[in-house]
C-alpha positions as CSV (number, residue, x, y, z in Angstrom):
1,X,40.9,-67.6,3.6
2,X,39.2,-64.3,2.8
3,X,35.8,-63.9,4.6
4,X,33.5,-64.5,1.3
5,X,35.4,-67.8,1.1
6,X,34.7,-68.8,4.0
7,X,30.6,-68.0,4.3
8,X,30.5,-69.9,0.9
9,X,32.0,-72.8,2.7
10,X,30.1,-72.8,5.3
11,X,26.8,-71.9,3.7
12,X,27.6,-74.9,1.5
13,X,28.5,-77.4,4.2
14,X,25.2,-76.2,6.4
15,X,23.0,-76.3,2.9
16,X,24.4,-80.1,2.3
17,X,23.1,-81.1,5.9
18,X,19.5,-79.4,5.7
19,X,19.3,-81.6,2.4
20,X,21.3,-84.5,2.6
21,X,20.3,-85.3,6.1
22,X,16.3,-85.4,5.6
23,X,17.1,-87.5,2.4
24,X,18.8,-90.0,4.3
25,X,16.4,-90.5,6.7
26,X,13.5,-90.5,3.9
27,X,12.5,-94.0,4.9
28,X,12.1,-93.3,8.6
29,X,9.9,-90.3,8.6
30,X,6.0,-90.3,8.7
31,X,4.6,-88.1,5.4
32,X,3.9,-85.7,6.0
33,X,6.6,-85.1,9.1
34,X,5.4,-82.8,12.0
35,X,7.7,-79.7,11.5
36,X,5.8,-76.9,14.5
37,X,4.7,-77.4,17.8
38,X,2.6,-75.0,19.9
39,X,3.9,-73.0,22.5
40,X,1.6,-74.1,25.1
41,X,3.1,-78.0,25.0
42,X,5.2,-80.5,23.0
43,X,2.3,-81.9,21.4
44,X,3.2,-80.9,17.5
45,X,0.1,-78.5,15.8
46,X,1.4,-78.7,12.5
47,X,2.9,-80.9,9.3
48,X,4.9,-80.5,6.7
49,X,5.4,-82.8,3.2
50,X,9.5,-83.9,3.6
51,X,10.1,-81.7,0.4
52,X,8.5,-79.0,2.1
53,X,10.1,-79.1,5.0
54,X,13.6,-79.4,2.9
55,X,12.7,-76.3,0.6
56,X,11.7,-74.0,3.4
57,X,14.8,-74.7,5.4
58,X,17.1,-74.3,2.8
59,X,15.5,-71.4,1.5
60,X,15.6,-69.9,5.4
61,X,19.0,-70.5,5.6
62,X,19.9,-69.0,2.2
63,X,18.0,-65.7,3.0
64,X,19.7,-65.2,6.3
65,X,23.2,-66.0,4.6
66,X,22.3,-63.7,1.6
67,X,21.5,-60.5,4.0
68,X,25.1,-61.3,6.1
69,X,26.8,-61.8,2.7
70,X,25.5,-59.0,1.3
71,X,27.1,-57.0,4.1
72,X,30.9,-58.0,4.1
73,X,33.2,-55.2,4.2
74,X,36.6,-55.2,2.8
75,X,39.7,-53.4,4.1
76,X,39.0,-51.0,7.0
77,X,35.7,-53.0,8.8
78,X,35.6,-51.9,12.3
79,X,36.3,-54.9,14.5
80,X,32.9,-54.8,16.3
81,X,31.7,-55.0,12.9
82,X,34.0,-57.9,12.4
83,X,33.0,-59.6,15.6
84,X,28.7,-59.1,15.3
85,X,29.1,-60.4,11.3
86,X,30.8,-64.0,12.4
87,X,28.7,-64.7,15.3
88,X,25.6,-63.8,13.0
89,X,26.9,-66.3,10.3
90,X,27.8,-68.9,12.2
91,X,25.0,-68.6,15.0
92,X,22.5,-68.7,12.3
93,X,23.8,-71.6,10.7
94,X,24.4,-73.4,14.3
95,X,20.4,-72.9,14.8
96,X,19.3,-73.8,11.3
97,X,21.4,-77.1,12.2
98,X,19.8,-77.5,15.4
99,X,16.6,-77.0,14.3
100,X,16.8,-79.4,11.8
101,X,18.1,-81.7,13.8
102,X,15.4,-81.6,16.5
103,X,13.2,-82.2,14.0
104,X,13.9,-85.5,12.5
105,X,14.6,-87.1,15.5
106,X,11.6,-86.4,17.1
107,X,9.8,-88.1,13.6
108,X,12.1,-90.4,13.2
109,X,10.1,-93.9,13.1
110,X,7.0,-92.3,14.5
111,X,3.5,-93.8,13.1
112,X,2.6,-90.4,12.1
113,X,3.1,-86.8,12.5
114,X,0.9,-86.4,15.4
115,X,3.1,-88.9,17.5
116,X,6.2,-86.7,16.8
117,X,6.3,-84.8,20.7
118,X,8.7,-82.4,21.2
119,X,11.0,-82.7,24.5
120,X,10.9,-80.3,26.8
121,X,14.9,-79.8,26.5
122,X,15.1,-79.9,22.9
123,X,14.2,-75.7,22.4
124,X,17.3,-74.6,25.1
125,X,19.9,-77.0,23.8
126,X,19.1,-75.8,20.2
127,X,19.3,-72.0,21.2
128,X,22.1,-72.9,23.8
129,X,23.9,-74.4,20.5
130,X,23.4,-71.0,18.5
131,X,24.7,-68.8,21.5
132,X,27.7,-70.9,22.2
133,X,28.8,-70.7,18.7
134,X,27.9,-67.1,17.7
135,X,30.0,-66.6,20.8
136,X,33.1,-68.5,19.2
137,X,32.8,-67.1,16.1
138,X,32.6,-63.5,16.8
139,X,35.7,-64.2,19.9
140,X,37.9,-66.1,16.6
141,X,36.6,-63.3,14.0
142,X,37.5,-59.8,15.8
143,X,40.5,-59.4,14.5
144,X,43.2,-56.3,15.2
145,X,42.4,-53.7,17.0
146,X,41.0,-50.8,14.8
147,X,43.3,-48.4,13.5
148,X,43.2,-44.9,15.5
149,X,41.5,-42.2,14.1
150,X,42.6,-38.6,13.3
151,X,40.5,-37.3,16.9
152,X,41.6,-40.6,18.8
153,X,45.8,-39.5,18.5
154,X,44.6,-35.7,19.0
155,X,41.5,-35.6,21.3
156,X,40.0,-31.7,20.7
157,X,39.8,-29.8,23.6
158,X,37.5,-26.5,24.6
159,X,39.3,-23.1,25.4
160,X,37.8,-22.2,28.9
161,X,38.5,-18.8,30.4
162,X,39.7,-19.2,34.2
163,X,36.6,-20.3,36.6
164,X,34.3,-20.2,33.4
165,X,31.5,-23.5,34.1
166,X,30.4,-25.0,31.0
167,X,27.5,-27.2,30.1
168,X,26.8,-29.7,26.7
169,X,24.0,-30.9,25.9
170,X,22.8,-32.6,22.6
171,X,19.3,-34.2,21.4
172,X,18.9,-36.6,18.9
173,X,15.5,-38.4,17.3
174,X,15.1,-41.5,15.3
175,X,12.1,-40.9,13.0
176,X,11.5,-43.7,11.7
177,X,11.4,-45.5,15.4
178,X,9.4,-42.2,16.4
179,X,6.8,-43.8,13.1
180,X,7.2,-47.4,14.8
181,X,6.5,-46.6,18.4
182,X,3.6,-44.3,17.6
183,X,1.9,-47.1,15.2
184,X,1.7,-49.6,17.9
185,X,0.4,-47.0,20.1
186,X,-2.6,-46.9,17.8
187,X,-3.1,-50.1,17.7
188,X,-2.7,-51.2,21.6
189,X,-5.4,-48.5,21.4
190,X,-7.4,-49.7,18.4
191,X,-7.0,-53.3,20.2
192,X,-8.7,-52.2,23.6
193,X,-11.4,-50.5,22.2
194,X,-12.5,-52.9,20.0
195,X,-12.4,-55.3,22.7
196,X,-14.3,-53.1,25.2
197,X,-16.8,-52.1,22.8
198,X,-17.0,-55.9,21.3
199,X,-18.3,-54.2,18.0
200,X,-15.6,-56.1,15.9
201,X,-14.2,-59.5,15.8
202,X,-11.1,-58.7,17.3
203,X,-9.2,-61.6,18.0
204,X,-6.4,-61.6,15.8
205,X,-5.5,-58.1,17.1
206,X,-5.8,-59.1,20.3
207,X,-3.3,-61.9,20.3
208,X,-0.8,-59.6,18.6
209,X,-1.2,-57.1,21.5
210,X,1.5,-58.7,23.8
211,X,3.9,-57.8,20.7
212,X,2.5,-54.2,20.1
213,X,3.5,-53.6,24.0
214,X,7.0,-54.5,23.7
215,X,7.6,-53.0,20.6
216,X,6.1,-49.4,22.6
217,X,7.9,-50.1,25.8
218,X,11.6,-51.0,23.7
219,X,10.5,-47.6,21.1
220,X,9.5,-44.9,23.9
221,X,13.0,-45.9,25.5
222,X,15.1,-46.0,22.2
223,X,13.3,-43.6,19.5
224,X,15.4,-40.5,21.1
225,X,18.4,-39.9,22.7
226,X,19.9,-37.1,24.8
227,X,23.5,-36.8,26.0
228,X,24.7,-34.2,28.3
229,X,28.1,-33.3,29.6
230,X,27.5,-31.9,33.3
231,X,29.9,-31.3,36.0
232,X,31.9,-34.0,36.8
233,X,29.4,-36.7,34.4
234,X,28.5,-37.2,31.2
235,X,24.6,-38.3,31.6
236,X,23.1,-40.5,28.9
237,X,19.0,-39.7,28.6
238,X,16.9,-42.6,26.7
239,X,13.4,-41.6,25.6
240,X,11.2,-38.5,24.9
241,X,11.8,-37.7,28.9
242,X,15.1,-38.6,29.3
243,X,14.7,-41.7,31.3
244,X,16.2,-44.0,32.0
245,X,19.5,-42.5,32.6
246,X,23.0,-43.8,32.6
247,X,25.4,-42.0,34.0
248,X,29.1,-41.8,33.2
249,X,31.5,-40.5,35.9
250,X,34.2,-38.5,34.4
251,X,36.7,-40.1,36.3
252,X,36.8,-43.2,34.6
253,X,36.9,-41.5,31.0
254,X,40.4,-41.4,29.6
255,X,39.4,-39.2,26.7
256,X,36.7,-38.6,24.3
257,X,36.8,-37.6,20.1
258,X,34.2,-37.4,17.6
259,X,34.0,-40.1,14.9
260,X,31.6,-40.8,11.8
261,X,30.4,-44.4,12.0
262,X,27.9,-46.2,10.8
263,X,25.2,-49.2,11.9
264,X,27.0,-51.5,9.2
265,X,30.4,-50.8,11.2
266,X,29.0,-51.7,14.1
267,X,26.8,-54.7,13.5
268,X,23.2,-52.6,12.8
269,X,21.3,-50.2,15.1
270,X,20.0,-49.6,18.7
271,X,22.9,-50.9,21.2
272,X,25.3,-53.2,19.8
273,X,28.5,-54.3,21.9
274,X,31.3,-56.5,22.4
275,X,33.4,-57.0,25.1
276,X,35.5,-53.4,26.1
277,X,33.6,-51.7,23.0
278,X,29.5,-50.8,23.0
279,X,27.6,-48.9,20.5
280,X,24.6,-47.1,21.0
281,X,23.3,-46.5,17.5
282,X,20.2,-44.7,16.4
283,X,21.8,-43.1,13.1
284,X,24.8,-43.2,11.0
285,X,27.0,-40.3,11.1
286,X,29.1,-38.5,13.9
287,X,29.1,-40.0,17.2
288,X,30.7,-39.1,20.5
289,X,33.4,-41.9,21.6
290,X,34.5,-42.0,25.1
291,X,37.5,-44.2,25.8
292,X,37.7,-45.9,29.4
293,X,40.7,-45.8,31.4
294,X,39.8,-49.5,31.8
295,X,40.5,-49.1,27.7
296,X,36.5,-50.0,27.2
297,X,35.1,-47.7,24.8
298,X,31.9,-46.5,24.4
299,X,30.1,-45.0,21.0
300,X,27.2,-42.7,21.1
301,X,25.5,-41.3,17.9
302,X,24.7,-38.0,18.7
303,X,24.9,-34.4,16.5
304,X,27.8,-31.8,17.4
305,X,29.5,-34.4,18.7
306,X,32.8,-32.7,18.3
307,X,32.1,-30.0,20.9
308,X,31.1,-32.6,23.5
309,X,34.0,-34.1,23.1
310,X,36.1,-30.6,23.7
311,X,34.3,-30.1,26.6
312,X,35.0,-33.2,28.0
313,X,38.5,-33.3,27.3
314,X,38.9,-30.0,29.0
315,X,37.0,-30.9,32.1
316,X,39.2,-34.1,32.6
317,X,42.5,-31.8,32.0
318,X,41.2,-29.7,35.0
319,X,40.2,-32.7,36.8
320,X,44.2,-33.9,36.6
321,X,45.7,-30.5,36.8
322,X,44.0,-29.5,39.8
């Protein structure tokens, strides 16, 4: 079955269960049924009417299928592409099938909404469920290896004059994650102040503040990238200041190409991976591959990638030459 085919399948099989399943059960459930609990206990905080609870599942569900649906490639998809769209469709629908699940058993032939507590156990087996099948999915829905590209059967190489030292080095910055990181640096600021001051009501900014941290920790280490081909390593630099590093020992590169790819090839942005093939993606276009001689490979989106890719072809010539 083509892969369209088979998300409508399974979208319609998980869809039948959200519905079906809550129907069934009708009878057994308090109205309205608890459908949240806070995350400082099992005790539920909130209720839903059984219709509502059916409509916003379903409609949850259908979003989530829509967006992976709505990315499908035909013909040439890249197989971590492949891999990162099955585990997607099937993981989501694993967890909307968990969730629901969870649910109604914990209201089923309770008095009332408020008697509906949560186990403890119920939240890891549901995301446990999710994992385990993403992980299925995207091991069954690879595929083929990808078909070599043009710079994969010919790696470019660098002319080098006898004893002449070259050095690389490229610099890349994702604007819109530059926007992102800077905005919650405002308002972690905005947040304190207004706290220390205690001229504003400022609890609802407060409580978000946890989230405003992460996203400036995960931005000031993602919104920039710099890769530099030194020596006998090729030295990956996250961040405005280059750290933290990853370094890349020449002697376990095989060779290196450039390649134009994009975040829809590869399963969206920032670092994406499978199993002997990572990504780091912070914008479409040409990227630096490096292929193991463990036959890993790793992708790098980074400008003039092409001459990095000389160099290091060149460098790993002399390395076996000499």
């Amino acid at each position: 079955m083509r892969p369209r085919a088979i998300a409508a399948v399974w979208w319609l099989a998980v869809t039948a269960v959200l519905i079906l399943a809550p129907l069934a059960l009708r009878d057994r459930l308090p109205d309205p049924m608890a459908t949240h609990w806070g995350s400082a206990g099992t005790v539920p905080d909130g209720s839903s009417s059984l219709t509502g609870h059916v409509v916003t599942s379903s409609v949850t569900w259908a979003v989530m299928w829509l967006v992976l649906f709505a990315l499908t490639r035909r013909g040439q998809a890249r197989r971590a592409f492949r891999s990162t769209w099955w585990g997607c469709l099937f993981g989501f629908g694993t967890l909307m099938l968990g969730l629901t699940a969870s649910t109604l058993s914990v209201n089923l032939d309770a008095p009332g909404w408020r008697a509906a507590e949560l186990p403890v156990w119920h939240v890891p087996l549901v995301l446990l469920g999710m994992v385990a099948a993403g992980l299925v999915a995207a091991r069954l829905g690879r595929g083929p290896e990808d078909e070599p590209s043009a710079g994969e059967q010919a790696p470019p190489r660098l002319r080098l004059r006898p004893g002449q030292r070259a050095v690389w080095v490229s610099h890349l910055v994702n604007p819109w994650l530059t926007a992102l990181t800077f905005g919650a640096l405002v308002l972690i600021v905005a947040a304190i102040t207004l706290r220390l001051t205690g001229r504003f009501d400022a609890t609802a900014l407060s409580a978000a503040l946890p989230g405003f941290v992460i996203v400036l920790v995960v931005g000031l280490a993602t919104m920039s990238l710099t890769v530099k081909v030194v020596g006998e390593k090729v030295v990956i630099g996250f961040g405005p200041v280059g750290w933290p590093t990853r370094t890349i020992p020449l002697a376990k590169v095989e060779s290196a190409w450039a390649e134009e790819r994009r975040p829809g090839e590869v399963g969206g942005w920032g670092f994406r991976g499978v199993p002997g093939s990572a990504t780091i993606m912070l914008r479409g276009g040409e990227c630096l591959i490096l292929r193991y001689r463990s036959g890993g490979r790793l992708a790098i989106s980074i400008d003039d990638a092409e001459r990095g890719a000389s160099l290091i072809n060149t460098l790993i010539a002399e390395r076996v030459s000499s």
